[in-house]
N, C-alpha and C positions, 0 to 999 in steps of 0.2 A: 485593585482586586484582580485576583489570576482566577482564568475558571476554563475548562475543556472537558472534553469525552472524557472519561477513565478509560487508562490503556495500562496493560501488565509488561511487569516490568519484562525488557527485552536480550537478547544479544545485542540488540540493536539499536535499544533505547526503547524511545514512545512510538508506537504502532504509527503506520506511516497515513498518512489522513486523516489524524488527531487533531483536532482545533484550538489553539493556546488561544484564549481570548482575555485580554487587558483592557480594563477601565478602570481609571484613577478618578478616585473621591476628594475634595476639597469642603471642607467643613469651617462657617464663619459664624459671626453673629454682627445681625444686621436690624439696628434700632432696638437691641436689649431682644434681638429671637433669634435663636439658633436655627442657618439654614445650611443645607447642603446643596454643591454638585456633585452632576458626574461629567467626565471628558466623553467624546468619540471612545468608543469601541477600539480596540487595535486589534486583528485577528491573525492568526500567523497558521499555515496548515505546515505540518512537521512532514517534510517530505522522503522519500525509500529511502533507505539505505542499501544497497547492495554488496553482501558479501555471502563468503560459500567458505565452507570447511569439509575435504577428502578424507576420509581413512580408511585404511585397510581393517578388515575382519576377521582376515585366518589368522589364527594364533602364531604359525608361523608359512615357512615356505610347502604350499601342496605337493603331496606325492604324484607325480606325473610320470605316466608311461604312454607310449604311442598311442594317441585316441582321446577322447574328448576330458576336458577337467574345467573346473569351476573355481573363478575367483569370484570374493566376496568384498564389498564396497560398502561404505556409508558416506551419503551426501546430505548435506547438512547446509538449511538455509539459515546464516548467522544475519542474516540484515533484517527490519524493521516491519517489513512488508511482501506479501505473498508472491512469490517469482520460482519463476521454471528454470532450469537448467541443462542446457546442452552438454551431452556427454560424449569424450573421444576417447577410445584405447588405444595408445600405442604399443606395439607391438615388437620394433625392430629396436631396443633397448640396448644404450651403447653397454658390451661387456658382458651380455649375453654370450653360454655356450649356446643354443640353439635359440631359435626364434619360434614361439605359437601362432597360428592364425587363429583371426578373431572370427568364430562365426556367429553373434547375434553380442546383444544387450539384454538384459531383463532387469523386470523389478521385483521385488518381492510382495506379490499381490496379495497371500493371504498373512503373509507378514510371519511367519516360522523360520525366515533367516536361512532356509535351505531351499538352494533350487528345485521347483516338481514341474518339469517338462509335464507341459498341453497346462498348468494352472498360473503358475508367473508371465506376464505380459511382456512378449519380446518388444524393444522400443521397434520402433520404424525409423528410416532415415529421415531428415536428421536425428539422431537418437536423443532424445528430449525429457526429460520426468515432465511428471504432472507438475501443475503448481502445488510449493509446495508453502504452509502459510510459516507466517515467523518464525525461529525455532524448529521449526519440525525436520524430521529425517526420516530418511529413506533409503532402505537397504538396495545394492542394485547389486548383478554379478554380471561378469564378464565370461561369455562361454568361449572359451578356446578348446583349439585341435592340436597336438602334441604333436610333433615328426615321428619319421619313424628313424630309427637310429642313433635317440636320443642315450646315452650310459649314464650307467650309474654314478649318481653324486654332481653331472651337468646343471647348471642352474638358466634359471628366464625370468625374467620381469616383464612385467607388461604396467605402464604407467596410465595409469586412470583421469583424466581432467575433465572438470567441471566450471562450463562458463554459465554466467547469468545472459538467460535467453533476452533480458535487454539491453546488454550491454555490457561492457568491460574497458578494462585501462587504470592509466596511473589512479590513484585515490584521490579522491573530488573532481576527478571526470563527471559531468552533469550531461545529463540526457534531460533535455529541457523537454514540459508537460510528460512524458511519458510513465512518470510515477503514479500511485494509489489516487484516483477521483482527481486525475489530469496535473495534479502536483509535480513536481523534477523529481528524477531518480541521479542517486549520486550515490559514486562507485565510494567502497569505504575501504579501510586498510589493509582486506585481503585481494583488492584490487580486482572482484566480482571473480575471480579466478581461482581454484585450487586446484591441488593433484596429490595422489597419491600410488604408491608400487606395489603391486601384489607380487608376490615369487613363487616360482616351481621347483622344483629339484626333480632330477631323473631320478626315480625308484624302479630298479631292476634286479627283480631279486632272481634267483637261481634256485634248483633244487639237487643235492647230489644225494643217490641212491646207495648206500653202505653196505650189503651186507656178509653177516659172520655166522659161524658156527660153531659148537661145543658139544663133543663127543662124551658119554658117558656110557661106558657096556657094563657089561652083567659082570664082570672080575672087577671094579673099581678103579679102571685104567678108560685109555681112550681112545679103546681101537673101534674102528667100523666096523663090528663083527655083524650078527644076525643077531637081533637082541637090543643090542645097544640103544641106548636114546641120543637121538642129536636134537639138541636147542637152537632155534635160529634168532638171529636176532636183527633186524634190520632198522636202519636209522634213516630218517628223511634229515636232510641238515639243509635248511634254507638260508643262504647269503647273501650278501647287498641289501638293498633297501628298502621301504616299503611294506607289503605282505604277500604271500601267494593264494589265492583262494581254492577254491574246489581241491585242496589236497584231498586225495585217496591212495593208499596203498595194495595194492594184491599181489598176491603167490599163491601159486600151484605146489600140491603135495607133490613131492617128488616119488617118480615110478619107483616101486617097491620099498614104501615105505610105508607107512598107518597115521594119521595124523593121533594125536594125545588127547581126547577130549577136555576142556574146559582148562588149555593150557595155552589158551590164544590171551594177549596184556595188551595194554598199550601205558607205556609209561610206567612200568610197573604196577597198573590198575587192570588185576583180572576184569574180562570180558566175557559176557557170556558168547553161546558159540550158536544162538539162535538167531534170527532177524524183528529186535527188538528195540528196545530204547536206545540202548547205548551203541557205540560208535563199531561193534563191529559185527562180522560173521565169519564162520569156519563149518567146514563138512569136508571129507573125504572125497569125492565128486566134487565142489565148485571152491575148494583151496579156502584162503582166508583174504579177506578182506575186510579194511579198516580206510572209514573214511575222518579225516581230520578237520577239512575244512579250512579256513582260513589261518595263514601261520604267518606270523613277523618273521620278516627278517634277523639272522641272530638268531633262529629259536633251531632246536634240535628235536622231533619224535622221535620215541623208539615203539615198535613193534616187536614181539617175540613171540615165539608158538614152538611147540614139540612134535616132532614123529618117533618114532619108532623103524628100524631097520627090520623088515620082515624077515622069519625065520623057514 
């Protein structure tokens, strides 16, 4: 007869403090009656297992530019029984263009998978997770500090490792009594050890200012006369990698000229010329102004507006 706790099924196997308990029955018959025994009891506690599984969470390698960036971790307790995990980030990554400094550890305390500075719990040294119970996982990030002088398309890794806060080593390394209700922890085939790479890539992108003009006068040719209309057309053309944010463009009406009323575009998307929902404004006094906002790398605005050559 087998009989113990119920324990679910595991990475790990059966929950580490599980009690396999054996008694064998012998069934006879004695003077024409059927009698039974039972043996001794045999009890066996199923003791940790310890192992750990790293991965990475960015989809791919972060856009990084001089200044702080966030890498994204998952640790993951694959052994039998509840244990902590000491975390180290390396940093000096053979094959790196540049190297990040690490400035903390966190975890993801409300559990959104995205770092919120003052709500995720930075570890303390040594940087430690909570216990975590069987199975379960835990997002962690690594805050790094970019150099400054890092270019465009530069890459960095920074390698993540996770030991079992009781121990580590080859597999069936035993840490005697130290496991679940004083049982032995024993190191299992990920050797209580994992790791895993995050990567950066320098994202520096650039912004080059274009602009053009197109004459059109009153005889259908393209002189600059008094009269005339000139079309401007100016281009934001952003390069290299990444995005650039707070783009805004402006111009001044140039002296003796009239701006066109409601001949301000952006993308060939008329704009109105008042300060309203859409992205721009125009007046003869404060010029035109178009703000874009955030633009990829690769991506090209255009701006256009009309004057008029005064007569």
């Amino acid at each position: 007869m087998l009989a113990g706790h119920a324990a679910p099924a595991l990475a790990g196997g059966v929950t580490a403090g599980t009690l396999i308990e054996n008694t064998a029955v012998a069934s006879f018959d004695e003077a024409g009656t059927q009698r039974s025994i039972n043996s001794n009891t045999v009890t066996v506690r199923v003791d940790e297992l310890l192992d750990v599984t790293v991965t990475s969470l960015d989809p791919g390698p972060v856009n990084a530019r001089a200044g702080d960036a966030v890498l994204t971790f998952e640790v993951t307790n694959q052994g039998n029984g509840p244990e902590a995990f000491r975390l180290t980030a390396e940093t000096a990554v053979a094959g790196n263009d540049f190297d990040v400094t690490l400035r903390a550890m966190a975890i993801d305390s409300n559990g959104n998978g995205t770092y919120d500075e003052g709500v995720d719990q930075i570890l303390a040294s040594p940087q430690t997770t909570p216990v975590l119970a069987p199975d379960a996982r835990l997002t962690v990030f690594a805050l790094v500090t970019v150099p400054q002088g890092v270019a465009d398309g530069d890459t960095s890794n920074v390698q993540l490792t996770a030991a079992a806060a009781t121990g580590n080593g080859a597999p069936g390394t035993t840490f005697a009594g130290q496991g679940v209700d004083g049982g032995d922890a024993v190191v299992g085939t990920t050797g209580a050890l994992a790791s895993a790479r995050g990567s950066l890539i320098g994202a520096v992108a650039g912004v080059a200012l274009v602009k053009s003009v197109t004459l059109r006068d009153p005889f259908g040719g393209t002189s600059a006369v008094p009269g005339a209309t000139a079309s401007f057309r100016i281009e934001a053309r952003v390069s290299g990698t990444g995005a650039i944010s707070n783009l805004a463009v402006t111009d001044a009406i140039p002296s003796g000229t009239t701006y066109v009323a409601g001949s301000l575009a952006l993308d060939s998307t008329t704009l109105t010329d008042a300060a309203d929902a859409d992205a721009g404004t125009a007046s003869q006094a404060a010029g035109v102004a178009v703000t874009l906002g955030s633009v990829a790398a690769g991506t090209t605005r255009t701006v256009t507006f009309d004057v008029t050559i005064d007569r």
